[in-house]
C-alpha positions as CSV (number, residue, x, y, z in Angstrom):
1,X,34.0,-20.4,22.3
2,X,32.9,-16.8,22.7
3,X,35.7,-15.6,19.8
4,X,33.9,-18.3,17.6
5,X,30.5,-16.9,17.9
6,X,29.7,-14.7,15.1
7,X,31.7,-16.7,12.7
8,X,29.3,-19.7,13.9
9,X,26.1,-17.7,13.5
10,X,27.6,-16.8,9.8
11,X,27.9,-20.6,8.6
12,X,24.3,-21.3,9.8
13,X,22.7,-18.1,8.3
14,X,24.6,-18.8,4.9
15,X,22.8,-22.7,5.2
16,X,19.5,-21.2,5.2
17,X,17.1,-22.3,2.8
18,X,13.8,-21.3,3.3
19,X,14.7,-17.8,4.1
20,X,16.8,-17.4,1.4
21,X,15.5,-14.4,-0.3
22,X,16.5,-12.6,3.1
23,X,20.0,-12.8,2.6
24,X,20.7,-10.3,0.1
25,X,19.3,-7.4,2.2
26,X,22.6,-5.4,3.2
27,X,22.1,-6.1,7.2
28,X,23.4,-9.5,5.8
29,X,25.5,-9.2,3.4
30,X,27.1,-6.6,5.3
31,X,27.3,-9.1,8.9
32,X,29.2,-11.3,6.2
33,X,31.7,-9.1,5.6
34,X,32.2,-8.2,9.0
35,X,32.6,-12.0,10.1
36,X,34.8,-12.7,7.0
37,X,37.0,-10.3,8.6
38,X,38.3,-12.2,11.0
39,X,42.1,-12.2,10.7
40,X,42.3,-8.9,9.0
41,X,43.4,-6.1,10.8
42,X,41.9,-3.8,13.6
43,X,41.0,-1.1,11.5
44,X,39.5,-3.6,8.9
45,X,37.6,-5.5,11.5
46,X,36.4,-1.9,12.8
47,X,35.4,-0.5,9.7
48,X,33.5,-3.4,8.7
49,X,31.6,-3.9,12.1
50,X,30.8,0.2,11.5
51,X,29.2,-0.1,8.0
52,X,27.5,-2.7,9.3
53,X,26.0,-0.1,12.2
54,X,25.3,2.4,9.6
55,X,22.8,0.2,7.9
56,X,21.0,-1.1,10.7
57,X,20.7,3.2,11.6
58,X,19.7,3.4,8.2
59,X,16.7,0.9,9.1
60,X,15.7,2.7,12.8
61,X,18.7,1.4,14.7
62,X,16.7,-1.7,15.9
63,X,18.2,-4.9,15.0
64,X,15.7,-7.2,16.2
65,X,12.9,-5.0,14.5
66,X,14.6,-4.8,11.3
67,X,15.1,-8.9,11.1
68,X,11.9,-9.3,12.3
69,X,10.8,-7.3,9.2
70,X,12.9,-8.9,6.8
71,X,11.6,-12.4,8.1
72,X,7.8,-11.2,7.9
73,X,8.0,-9.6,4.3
74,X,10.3,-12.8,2.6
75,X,8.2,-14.4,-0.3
76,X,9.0,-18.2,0.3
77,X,7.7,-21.5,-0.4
78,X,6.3,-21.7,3.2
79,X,4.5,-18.7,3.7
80,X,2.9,-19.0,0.4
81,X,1.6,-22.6,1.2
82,X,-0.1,-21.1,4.1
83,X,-1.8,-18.6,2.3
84,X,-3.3,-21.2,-0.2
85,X,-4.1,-23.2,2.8
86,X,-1.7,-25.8,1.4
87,X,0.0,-28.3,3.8
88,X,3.7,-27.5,3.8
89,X,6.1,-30.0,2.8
90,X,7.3,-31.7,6.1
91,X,11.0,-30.6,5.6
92,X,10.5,-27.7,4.4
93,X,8.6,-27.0,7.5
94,X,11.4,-28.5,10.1
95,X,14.3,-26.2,7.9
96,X,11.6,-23.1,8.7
97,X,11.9,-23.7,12.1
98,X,15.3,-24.3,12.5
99,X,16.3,-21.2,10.4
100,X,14.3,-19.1,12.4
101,X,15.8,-20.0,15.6
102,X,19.3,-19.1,13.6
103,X,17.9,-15.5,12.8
104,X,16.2,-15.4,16.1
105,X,19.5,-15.7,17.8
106,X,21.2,-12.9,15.2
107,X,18.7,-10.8,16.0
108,X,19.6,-11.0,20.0
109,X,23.3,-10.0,19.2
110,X,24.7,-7.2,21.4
111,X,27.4,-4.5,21.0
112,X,28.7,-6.4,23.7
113,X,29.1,-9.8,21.4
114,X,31.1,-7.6,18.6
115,X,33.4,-6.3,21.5
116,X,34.4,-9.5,22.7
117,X,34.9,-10.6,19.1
118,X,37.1,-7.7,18.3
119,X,39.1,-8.0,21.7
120,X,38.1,-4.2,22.3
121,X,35.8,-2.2,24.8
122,X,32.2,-2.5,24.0
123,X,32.1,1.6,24.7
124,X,34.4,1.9,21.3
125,X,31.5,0.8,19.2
126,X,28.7,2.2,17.6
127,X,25.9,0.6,19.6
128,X,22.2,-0.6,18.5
129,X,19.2,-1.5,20.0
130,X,18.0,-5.2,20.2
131,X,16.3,-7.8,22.4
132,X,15.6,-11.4,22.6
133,X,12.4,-12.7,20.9
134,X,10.9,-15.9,19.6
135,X,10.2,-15.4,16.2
136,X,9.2,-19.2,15.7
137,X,6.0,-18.3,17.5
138,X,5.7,-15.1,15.8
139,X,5.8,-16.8,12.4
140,X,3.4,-19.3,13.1
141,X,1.2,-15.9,14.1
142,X,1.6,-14.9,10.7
143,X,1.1,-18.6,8.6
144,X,-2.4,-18.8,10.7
145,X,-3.4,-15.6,8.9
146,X,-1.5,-15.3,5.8
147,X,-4.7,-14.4,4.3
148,X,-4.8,-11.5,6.0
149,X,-1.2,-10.3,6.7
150,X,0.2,-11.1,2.9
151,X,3.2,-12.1,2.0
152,X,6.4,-10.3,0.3
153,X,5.6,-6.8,-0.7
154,X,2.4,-6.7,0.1
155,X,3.0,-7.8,4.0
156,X,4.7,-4.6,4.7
157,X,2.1,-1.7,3.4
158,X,-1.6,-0.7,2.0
159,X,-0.8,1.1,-0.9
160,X,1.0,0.8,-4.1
161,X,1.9,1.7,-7.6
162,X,3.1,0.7,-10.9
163,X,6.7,1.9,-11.4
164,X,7.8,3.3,-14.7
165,X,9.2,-0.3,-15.0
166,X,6.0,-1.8,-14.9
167,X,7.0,-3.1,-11.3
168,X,4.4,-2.9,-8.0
169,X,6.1,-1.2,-5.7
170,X,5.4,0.2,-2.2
171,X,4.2,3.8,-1.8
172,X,6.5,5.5,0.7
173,X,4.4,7.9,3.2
174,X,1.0,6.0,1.9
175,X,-2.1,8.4,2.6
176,X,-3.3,7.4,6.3
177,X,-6.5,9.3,5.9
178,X,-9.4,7.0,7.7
179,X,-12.9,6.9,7.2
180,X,-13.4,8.9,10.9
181,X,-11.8,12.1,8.8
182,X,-15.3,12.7,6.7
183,X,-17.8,15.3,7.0
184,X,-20.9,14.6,5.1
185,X,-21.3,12.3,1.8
186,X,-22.6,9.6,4.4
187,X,-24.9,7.9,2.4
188,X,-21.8,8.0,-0.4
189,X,-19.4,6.2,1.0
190,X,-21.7,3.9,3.2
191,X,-22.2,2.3,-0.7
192,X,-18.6,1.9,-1.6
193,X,-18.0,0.8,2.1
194,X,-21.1,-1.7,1.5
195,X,-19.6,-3.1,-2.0
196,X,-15.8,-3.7,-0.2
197,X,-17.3,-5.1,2.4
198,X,-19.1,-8.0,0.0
199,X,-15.5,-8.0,-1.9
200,X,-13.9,-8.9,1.2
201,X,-16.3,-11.5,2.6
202,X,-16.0,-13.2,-1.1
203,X,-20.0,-11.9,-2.0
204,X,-20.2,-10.4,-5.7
205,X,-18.5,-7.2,-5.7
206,X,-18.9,-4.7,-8.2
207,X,-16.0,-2.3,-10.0
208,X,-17.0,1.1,-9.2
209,X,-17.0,4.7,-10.4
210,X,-17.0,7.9,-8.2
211,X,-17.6,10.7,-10.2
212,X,-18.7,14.3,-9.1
213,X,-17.6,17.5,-8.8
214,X,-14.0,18.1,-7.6
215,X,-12.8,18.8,-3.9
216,X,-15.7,16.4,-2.9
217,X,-13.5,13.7,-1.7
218,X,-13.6,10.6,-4.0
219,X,-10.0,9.9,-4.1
220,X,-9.9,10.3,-0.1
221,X,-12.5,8.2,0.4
222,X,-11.0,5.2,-1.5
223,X,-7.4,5.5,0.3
224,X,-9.7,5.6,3.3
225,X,-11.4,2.2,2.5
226,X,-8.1,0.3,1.5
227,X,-6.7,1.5,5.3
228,X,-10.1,0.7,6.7
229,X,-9.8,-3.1,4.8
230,X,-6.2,-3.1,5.7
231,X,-6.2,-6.1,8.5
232,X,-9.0,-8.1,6.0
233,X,-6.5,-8.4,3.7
234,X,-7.2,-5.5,1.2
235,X,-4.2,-3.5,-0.5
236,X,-5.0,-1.2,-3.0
237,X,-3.2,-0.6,-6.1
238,X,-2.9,2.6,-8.4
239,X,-2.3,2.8,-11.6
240,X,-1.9,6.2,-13.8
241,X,-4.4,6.5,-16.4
242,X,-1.4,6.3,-18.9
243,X,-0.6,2.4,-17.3
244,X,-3.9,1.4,-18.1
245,X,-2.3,-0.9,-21.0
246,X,-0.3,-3.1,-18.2
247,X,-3.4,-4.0,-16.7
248,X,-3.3,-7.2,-17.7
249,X,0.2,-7.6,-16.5
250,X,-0.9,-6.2,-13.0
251,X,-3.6,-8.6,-12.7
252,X,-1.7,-12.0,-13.8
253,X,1.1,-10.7,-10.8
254,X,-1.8,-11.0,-8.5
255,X,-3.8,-13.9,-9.9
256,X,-4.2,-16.2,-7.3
257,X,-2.7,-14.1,-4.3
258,X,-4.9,-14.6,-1.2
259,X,-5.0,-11.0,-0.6
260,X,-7.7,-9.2,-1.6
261,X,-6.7,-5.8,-4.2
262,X,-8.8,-2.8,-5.2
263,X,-7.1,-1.3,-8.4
264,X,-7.7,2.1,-7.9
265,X,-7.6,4.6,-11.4
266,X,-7.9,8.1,-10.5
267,X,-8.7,11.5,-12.3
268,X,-10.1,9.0,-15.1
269,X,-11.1,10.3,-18.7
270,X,-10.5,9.5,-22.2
271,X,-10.4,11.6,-25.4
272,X,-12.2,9.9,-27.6
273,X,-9.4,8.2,-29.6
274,X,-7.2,7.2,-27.1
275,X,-6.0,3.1,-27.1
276,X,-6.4,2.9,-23.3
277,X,-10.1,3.2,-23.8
278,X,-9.9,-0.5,-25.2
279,X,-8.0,-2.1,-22.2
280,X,-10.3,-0.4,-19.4
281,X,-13.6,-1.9,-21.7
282,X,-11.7,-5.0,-21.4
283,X,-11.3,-5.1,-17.8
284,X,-15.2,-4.1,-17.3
285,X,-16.2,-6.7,-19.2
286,X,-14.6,-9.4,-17.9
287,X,-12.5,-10.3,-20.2
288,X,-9.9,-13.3,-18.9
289,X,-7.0,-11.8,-19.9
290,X,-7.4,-8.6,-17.8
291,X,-9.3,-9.2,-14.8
292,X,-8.5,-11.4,-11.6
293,X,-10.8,-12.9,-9.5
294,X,-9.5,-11.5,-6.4
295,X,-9.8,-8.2,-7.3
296,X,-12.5,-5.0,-8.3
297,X,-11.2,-1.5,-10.0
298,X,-12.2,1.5,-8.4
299,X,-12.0,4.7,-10.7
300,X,-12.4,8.5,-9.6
301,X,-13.4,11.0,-12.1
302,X,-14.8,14.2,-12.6
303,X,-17.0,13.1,-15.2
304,X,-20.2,11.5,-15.4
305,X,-19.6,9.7,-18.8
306,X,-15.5,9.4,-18.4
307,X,-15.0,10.1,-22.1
308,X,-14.3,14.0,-22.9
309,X,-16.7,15.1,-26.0
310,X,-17.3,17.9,-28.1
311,X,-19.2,19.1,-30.4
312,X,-17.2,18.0,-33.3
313,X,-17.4,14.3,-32.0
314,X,-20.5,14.0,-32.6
315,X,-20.5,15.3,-36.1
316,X,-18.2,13.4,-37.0
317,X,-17.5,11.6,-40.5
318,X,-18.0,7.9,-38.9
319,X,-20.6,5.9,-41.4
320,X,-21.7,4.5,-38.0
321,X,-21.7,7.7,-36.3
322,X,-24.4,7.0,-33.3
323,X,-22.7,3.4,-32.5
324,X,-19.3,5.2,-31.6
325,X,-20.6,7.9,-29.6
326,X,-22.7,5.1,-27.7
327,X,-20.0,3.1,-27.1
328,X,-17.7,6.0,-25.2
329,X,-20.7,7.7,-23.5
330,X,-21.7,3.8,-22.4
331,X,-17.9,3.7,-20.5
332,X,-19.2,4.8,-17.3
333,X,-22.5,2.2,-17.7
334,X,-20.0,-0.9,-17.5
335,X,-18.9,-0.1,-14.1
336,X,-21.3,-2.2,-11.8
337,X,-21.6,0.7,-9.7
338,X,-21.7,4.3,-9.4
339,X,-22.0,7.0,-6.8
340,X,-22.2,10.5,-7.3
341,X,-20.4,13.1,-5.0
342,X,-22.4,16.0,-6.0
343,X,-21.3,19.5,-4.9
344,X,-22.2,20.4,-1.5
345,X,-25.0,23.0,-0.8
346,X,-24.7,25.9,1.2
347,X,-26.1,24.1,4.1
348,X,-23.8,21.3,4.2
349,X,-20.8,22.7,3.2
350,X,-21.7,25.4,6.2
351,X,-21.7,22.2,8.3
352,X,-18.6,20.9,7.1
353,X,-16.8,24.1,8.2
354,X,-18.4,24.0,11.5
355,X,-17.2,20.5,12.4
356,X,-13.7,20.9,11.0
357,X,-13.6,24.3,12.8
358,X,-14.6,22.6,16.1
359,X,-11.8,19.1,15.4
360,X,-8.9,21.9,15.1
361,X,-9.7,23.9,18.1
362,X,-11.0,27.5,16.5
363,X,-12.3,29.6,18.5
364,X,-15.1,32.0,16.5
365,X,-18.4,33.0,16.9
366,X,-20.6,30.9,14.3
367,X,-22.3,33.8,12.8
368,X,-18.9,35.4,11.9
369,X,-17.4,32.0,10.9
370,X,-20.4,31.2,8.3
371,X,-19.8,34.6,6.7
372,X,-16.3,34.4,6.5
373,X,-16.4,30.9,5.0
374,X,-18.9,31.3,2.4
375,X,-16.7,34.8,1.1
376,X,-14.1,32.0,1.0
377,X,-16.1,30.1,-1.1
378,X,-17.0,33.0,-3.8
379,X,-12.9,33.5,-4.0
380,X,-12.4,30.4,-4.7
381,X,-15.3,30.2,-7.1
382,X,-17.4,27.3,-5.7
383,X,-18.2,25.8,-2.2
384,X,-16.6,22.0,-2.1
385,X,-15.7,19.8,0.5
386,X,-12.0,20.7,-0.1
387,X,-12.5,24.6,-0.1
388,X,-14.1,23.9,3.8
389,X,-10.8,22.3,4.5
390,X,-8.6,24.6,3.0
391,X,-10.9,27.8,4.7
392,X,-10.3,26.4,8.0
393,X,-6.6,25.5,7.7
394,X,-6.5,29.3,6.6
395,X,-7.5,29.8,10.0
396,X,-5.4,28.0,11.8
């Protein structure tokens, strides 16, 4: 019976086994309550089947979209079995399938169902968007390339970061920048682009350091690799230089994870003393406890040698004074690769203006626009990448 519908839909979501983990979002717990309202009053019914509406606005107003999300980003038994290229156990398969059906069919729900439930006109309710679609097909989609598409967390976005919790977490509004954005520094990134590339493919890959002078686009030019690796299965994960001692921890949560995961370290440098020193040495070095085999750290600093020195350093009263100061200026040396991003000349950063001048549409006679660009420069102190950028948004 029509009256019996939702309450039917309810017992078969609540047997779901597989897709358990997808119950406790709020579009569900909150479809519960609406359906456990039956027998209540009007205004509770009402009330309950409006919350309800608020979340799924919360979520873009779409509810096959939003279970359709849900499904794709649940960390189960059978997704991960896919990824490892396991065979899934043969019930566990048939309950995937049938509890997919069930959510396909609460994804197709109408205003139109909650009316007729309620007993009221469907034009009293809050209505949503939705639509009918087969997500067992669409699943099976997603098992074929598990490798590629992730699982849980890491299904959803690129880029994220250690919490204060010492949790990975998503970053909301990730960078978007791709590697089309670049002026110059070619021959740069072609070598980082080179070294993903044999990461990805599963050739020896090495960690990497970009260090030059800043405003020259090493940080940009990672973000722009983990969005260009995106559909190979590359996510990229950043971690303060202060989080340097859960390292370890980061790398046992991704141990084993088909994915492929570029640690990414930026603005890196040490005083001399400091204890995260240790744990980055560690992770260059191989060491079991803090490396994974599926993934590479990519650092970004400003410094050729990493480790900030003075003058005092290296008169220090250490018996074994020279061994010390080898080992921090020896940092940078256990990365398997570096590339400089050295300060742009006159000519190029002349050319980067030019170009970025031409992609945002201003209209000014070159000789006039070189002149006025390099007095930007002298304000400013030096001529960088990011100075060209800022001249011309000036402009704008």
């Amino acid at each position: 019976m029509q009256g019996n519908k939702l309450q039917t839909l309810h017992f078969h979501i609540c047997s779901s086994a597989v897709f358990r983990g997808v119950l406790t979002s709020p579009v569900f717990t909150l479809f519960g309550g609406y359906c456990l309202s039956a027998g209540k009053s009007a205004w509770e019914r009402m009330n309950a089947y409006a919350e309800w509406v608020a979340e799924l606005y919360r979520l873009g107003g779409d509810l096959t979209e939003i279970t359709k999300k849900l499904l794709l980003s649940d960390e189960n038994v059978y997704i991960k079995a896919a990824a490892h290229r396991e065979k899934a156990n043969e019930k566990v398969a048939k309950a995937a399938a049938r509890e997919l059906a069930i959510f396909a069919e609460f994804a197709a729900l109408t205003p139109q169902d909650f009316a007729l439930d309620m007993g009221v006109e469907v034009t009293e309710l809050p209505a949503f968007d939705c639509k009918k679609e087969d997500f067992g097909a669409l699943y099976q989609e997603r098992l074929q390339k598990a490798d590629k598409y992730g699982y849980g967390i890491f299904s959803a976005g690129g880029m994220f970061r250690l919490s204060d919790h010492n949790e990975i977490e998503p970053i909301v509004s990730a960078d978007k920048i791709g590697m089309g954005h670049f002026i110059g520094y070619e021959t740069e990134r072609a070598k980082v682009v080179a070294n993903t590339r044999a990461f990805v493919e599963g050739r020896p890959a090495a960690n990497t350091l970009l260090c030059g002078d800043a405003g020259t686009g090493k940080s940009s030019t990672v973000k722009a690799i983990a969005n260009e690796f995106f559909t190979e299965g590359v996510r990229l994960i950043e971690l303060r230089k202060d989080q340097l001692r859960y390292l370890p921890s980061v790398m046992a949560k991704i141990s084993g994870n088909p994915l492929k995961f570029i640690i990414f370290i930026d603005d890196l440098s040490f005083n001399q003393n400091n204890d995260d020193f240790s744990m980055l040495k560690a992770a260059l070095e191989g060491s079991a406890s803090a490396t994974a085999d599926n993934a590479v750290i990519y650092a970004t600093s400003n410094r050729r040698h990493i480790v900030k020195e003075s003058f005092g350093d290296r008169d220090g009263d250490d018996v074994h004074r020279n061994d010390t100061l080898q080992e921090t200026l020896s940092l940078s040396e256990r990365f398997g690769l570096t590339v400089l991003f050295s300060k742009p000349d006159k000519k190029l950063y002349l050319t980067i203006v030019r170009e970025l001048a031409k992609r945002y549409g201003v209209v000014m006679d070159e000789k006039e626009l070189d002149i006025q660009a390099e007095a930007f420069a002298l304000r400013k102190g030096s001529r960088s990448a990011r100075a060209a950028e800022q001249f011309v948004d000036s402009l704008l």
